[in-house]
C-alpha positions in Angstrom: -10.2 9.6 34.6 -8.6 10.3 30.9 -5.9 7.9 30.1 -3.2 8.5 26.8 -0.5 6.2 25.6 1.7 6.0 22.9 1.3 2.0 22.9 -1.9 -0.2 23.0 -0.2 -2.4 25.2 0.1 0.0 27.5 -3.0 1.3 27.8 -4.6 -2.1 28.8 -2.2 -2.3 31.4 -2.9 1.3 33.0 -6.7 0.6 32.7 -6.6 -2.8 33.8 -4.8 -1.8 37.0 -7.2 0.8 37.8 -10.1 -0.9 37.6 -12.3 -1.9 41.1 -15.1 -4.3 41.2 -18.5 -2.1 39.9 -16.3 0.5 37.9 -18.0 1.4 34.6 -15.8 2.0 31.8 -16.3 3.6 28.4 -14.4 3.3 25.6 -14.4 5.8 22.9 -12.5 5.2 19.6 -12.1 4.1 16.3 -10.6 0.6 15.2 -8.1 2.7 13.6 -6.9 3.8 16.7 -6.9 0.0 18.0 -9.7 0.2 20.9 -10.5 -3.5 19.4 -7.5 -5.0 21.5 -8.4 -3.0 24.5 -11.8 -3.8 24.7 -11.3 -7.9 24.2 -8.5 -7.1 27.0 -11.2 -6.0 29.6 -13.7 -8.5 28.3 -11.2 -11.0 29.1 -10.0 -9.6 32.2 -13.8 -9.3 33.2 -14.5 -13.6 32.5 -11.5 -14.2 34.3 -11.8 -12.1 37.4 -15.4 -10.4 37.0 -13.8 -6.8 37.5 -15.4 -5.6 34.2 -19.0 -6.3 33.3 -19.0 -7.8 29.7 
C-alpha cells in the first residue's frame, strides 16, 4: 500500500490506522520531506501498543 498526503500529520494518522499486529512497514524519505516525525510516531505507537516493531 502507497500512501500521499499534503500534511505530516496526516500521514501518521492514515498509517497508524492501518497498521495490524506483525505488519512490516518501510519508510522511504528524506528529512526534508519530514519522515523524522513519522517514524518517532510509529516508534511511539509501537512502545505503547506493540503494533510496530521498533
Amino acid at each position: 500500500m502507497t500512501r500521499h498526503a499534503a500534511r505530516t500529520a496526516d500521514l501518521i494518522e492514515a498509517v497508524t490506522a492501518d497498521l495490524a499486529a506483525g505488519d512490516a512497514l518501510l519508510v522511504k524519505g528524506s528529512l526534508g520531506m519530514k519522515m523524522r516525525p513519522l517514524v518517532e510516531a510509529l516508534r511511539a505507537a509501537s512502545a505503547a501498543s506493540q503494533k510496530v516493531l521498533p
